[in-house]
N, C-alpha and C positions, 0 to 999 in steps of 0.2 A: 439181663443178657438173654437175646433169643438165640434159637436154633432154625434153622435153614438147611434141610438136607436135601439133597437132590438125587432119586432113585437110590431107595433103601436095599442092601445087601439082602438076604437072606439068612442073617445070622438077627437081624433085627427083630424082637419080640412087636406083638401086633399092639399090646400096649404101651409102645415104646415111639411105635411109629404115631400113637393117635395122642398123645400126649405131646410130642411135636407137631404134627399137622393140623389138628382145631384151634392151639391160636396163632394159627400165620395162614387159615386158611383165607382168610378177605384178600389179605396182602398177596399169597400165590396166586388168588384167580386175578387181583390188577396186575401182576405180574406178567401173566401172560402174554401178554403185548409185548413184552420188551423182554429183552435180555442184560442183565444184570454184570457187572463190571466184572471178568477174572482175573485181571493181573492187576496187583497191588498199584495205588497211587492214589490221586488226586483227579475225581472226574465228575464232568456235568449231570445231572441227572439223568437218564434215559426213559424214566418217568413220563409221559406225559402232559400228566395234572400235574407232575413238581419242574417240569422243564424252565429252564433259565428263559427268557426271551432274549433276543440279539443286544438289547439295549441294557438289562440286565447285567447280561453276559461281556459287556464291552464295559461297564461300571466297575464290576470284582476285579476284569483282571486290569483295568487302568488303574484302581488303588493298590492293588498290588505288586504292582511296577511302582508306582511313586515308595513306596514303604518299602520294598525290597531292593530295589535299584535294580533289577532286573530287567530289563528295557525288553528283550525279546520273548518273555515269557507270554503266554498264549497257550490257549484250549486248541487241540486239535480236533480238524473234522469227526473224528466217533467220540470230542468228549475229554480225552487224556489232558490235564495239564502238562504243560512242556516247559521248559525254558533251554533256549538254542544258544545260547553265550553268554560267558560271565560278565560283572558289570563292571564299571568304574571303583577302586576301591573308596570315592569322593560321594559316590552314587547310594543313595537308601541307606539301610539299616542292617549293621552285620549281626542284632541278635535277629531280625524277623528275617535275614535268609535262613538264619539258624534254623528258627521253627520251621520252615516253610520247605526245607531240606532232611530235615528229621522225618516230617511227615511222608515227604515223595519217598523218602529210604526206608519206611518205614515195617513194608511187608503189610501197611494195612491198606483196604480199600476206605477211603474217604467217599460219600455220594454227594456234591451240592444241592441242595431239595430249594426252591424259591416257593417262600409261604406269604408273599408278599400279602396283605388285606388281612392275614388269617387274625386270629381271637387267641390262636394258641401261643402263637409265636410272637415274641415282644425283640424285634432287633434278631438277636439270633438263638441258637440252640441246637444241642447235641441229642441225639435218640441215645438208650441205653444201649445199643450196639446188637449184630447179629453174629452168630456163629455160624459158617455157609459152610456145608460139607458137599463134594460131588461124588458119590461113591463109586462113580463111573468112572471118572477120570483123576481120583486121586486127590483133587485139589480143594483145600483147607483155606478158608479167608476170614481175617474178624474185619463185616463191615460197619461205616458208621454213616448216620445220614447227618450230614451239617445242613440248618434249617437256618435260611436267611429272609427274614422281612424287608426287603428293599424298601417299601413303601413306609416303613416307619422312619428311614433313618431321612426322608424327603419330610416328615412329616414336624420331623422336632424342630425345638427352637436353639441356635445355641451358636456362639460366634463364629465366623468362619475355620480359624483355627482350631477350635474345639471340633468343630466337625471333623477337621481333617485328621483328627485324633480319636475320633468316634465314628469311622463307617464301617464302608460294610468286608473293607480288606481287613481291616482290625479285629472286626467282630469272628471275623470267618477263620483268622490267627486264633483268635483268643478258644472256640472250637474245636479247631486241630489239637493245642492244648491239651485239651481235655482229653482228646481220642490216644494221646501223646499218656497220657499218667498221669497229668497234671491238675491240681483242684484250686476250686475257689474259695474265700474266706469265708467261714462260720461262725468272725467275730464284728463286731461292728468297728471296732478300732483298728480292724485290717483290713488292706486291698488282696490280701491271698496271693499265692505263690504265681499264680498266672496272669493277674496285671502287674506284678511285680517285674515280672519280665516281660509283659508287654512294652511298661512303664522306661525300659532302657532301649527299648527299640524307639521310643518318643523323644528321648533325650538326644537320640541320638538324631534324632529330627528335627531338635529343636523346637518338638511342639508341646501345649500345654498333657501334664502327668494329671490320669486319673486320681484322687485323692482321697476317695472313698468308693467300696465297690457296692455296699447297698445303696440301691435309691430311697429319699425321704418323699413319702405321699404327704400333699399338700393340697386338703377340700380348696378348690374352687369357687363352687358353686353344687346345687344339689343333685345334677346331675354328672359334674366334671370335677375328676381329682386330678393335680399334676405330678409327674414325678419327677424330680429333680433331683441330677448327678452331678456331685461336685470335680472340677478341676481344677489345678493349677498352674500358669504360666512359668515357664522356664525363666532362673533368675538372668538378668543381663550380664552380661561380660563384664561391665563396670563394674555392678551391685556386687556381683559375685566376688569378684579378685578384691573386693573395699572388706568384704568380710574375711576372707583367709588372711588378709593382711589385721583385722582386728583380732582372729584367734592366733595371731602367731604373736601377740601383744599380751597376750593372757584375756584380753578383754575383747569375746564375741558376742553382741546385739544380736536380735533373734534377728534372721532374713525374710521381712516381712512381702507380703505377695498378695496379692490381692484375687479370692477364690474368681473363677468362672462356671458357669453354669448352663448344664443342660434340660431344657427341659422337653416334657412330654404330656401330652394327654391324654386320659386315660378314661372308661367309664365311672362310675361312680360304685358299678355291681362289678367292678374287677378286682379277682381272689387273686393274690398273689401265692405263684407256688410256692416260697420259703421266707419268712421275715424272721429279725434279731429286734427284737428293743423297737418296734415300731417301724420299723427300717425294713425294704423291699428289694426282695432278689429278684430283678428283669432277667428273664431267661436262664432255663436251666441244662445244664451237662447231667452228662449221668449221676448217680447219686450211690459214693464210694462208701 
């Protein structure tokens, strides 16, 4: 976690202030251009270099209207997410308003950063968060920068559906998450507590369930590895109601499904930052 203080008191020791200010000093001087979010919520970057572009910008919040059913939701001119009326209750996903209303309630600043092309960023990712003091005016914010690679999620292979279960509204949920208290799995036999309830905002969409949260890297070729993320299709109305009627018999068949798949490519000199048992963690949230 950093620190961000803005005009130190006079009670502040000079070692106190240079221990905060040498590592945020790069960041203060790109700073300077722009002024930094202070009232809690969900906003575009002000950034520059991490600025959404219009096409971007009109991507996040149209999967997030599809996912949410929040039809009027939108960034306002300086940046603030909004949303001007409630939805249909037929409409989206009542756990991802959940998240998406925790986060706006939440007292935290959220920043969207686009790292689209970047080498850092695989899909998305969370910074380890800022502590922003203004000793001027009092006001105390924990912010967090949510890092979206647009360009990667144009870049994958993976069924239409699958997609629509893996953009950049999900990814940008599943981030909040994290900024929320929420973690990912550190086992290979779980999807962790945050696609876990990703995973019922999908159901609730009828679209296919993550099914594993590490990706498996799969050599290529000698310079290209690919990473591949398993899902699974939602069972049918039919499939489904034919098995509660065989566990209500004593006798349930497994509910067989057949996986779908994501894939990606990747260089062949790419370090993953976390793996389990050979198995790859595409982007990371802070590290609790």
């Amino acid at each position: 976690m950093k620190m961000l203080v803005i005009k130190f008191g006079r009670s502040v020791s000079v070692l106190a202030i240079l221990l905060a200010v040498i590592p945020l000093f790069e960041h203060a001087q790109a700073a300077a251009s722009y002024a930094l979010p202070t009232k809690p919520g969900i906003w575009l970057s002000p950034d520059p270099r991490r600025k959404l572009s219009d096409a971007h910008t009109m991507e996040l919040v149209q999967s997030l209207q599809r996912i949410t059913g929040f039809r009027q939701l939108g960034f306002t001119e300086n940046g603030l997410l909004m949303n001007e009326s409630p939805c249909s209750s037929a409409e989206g996903a009542v756990e991802a308003r959940q998240v998406l209303e925790r986060a706006r309630q939440s007292g935290h600043v959220f920043i969207i950063e686009d790292y689209s092309g970047s080498d850092e960023v695989h899909f998305g990712q969370l910074d380890e968060g800022t502590n922003y003091e203004d000793t001027r005016t009092g006001i105390r914010l924990l912010i967090w920068r949510v890092r979206l690679d647009f360009a990667d999620f144009h870049d994958m292979e993976a069924a239409q559906d699958v997609r629509a279960s893996f953009d950049c509204g999900f990814t940008a949920l599943h981030e909040l998450l994290h900024g929320l208290g929420h973690t990912d799995s550190l086992q290979e036999d779980s999807i962790g507590e945050i696609e876990e309830i990703l995973n019922r905002a999908r159901t609730e969409l009828q679209l296919p369930l993550r099914d594993s949260y590490f990706g498996e890297l799969v050599p290529i070729s000698t310079r290209m590895i690919s990473l591949r993320l398993r899902f699974l299709p939602q069972p049918s109305t039919q499939a489904a109601q034919a098995a509660q009627s065989a566990r209500a018999l004593g006798s349930a068949p497994p509910l067989k499904r057949k996986a779908k798949y994501l894939f990606f490519l990747l260089p062949h000199s790419y370090r993953p930052m976390l793996t389990v048992s050979g198995l790859v963690r595409i982007g990371c949230g802070p590290q609790r």
